[in-house]
C-alpha positions as CSV (number, residue, x, y, z in Angstrom):
1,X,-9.4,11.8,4.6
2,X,-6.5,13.6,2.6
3,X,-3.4,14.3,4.1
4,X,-0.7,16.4,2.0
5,X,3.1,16.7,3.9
6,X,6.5,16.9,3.5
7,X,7.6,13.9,5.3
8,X,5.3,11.4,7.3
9,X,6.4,8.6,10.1
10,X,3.7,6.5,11.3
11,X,2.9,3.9,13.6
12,X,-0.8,3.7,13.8
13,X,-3.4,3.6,11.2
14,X,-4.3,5.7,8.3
15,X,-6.8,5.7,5.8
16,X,-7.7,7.3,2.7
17,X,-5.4,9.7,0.3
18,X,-2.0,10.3,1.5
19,X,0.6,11.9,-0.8
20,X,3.8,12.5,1.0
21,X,6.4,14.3,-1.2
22,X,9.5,13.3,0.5
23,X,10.5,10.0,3.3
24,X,7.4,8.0,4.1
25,X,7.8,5.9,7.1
26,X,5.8,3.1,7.6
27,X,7.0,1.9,11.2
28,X,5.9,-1.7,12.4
29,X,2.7,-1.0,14.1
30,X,1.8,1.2,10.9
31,X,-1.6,0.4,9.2
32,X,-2.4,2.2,5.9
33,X,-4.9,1.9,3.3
34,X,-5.6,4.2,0.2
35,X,-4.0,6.3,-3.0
36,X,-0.5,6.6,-1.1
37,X,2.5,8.6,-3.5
38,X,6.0,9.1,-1.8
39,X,9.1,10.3,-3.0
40,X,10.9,8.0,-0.9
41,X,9.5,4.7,0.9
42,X,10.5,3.0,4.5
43,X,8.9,0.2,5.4
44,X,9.8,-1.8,9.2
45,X,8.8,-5.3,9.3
46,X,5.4,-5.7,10.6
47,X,4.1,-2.7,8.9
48,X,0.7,-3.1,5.7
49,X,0.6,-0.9,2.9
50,X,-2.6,-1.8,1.2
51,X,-4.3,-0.3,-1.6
52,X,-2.6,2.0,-4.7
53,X,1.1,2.8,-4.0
54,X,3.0,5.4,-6.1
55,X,6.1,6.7,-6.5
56,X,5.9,10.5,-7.3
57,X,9.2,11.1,-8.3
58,X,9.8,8.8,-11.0
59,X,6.0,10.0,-12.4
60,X,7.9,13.7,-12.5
61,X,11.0,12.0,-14.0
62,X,8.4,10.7,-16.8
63,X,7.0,13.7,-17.2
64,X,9.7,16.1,-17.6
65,X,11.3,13.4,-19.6
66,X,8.4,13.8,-22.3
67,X,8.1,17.5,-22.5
68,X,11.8,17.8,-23.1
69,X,11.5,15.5,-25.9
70,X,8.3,17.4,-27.0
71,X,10.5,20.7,-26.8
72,X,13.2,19.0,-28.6
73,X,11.0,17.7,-31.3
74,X,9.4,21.4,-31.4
75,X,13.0,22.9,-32.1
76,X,13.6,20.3,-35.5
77,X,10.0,20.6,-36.7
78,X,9.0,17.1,-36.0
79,X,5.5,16.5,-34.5
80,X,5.0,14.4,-32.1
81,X,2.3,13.7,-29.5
82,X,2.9,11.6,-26.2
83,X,0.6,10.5,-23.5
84,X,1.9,10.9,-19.8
């Protein structure tokens, strides 16, 4: 399944896509598995994490990162094309 939140703490298992825009808690007992983005990441001893981990807020970094440079590049007449 997909589950979308602001903050997540768990201690059992999960499974599938879980994109948690602030504090992901991973407590020991905590099993997940799947496309996993967090903002920010806790991990207790004991806990697995398996499967594609992101962190969401340096991708938005990134990406607001290349479209003021785009804007930037705009204003001077240079042309410039990035992939993000």
């Amino acid at each position: 399944g997909t589950v979308t939140c602001a903050h997540c703490e768990t201690e059992g298992e999960m499974e599938g896509t879980i994109v948690v825009h602030e504090l992901f808690v991973l407590k020991a007992s905590a099993k997940v598995h799947g496309d996993i983005q967090y903002g920010q990441l806790s991990v207790e001893n004991g806990a697995q994490a398996t499967g594609n981990l992101h962190l969401t807020s340096k991708v938005k970094d990134i990406q607001t990162n290349a479209k003021r440079e785009a804007v930037k590049d705009s204003k001077s007449g240079v042309r410039q094309s990035a992939a993000v």
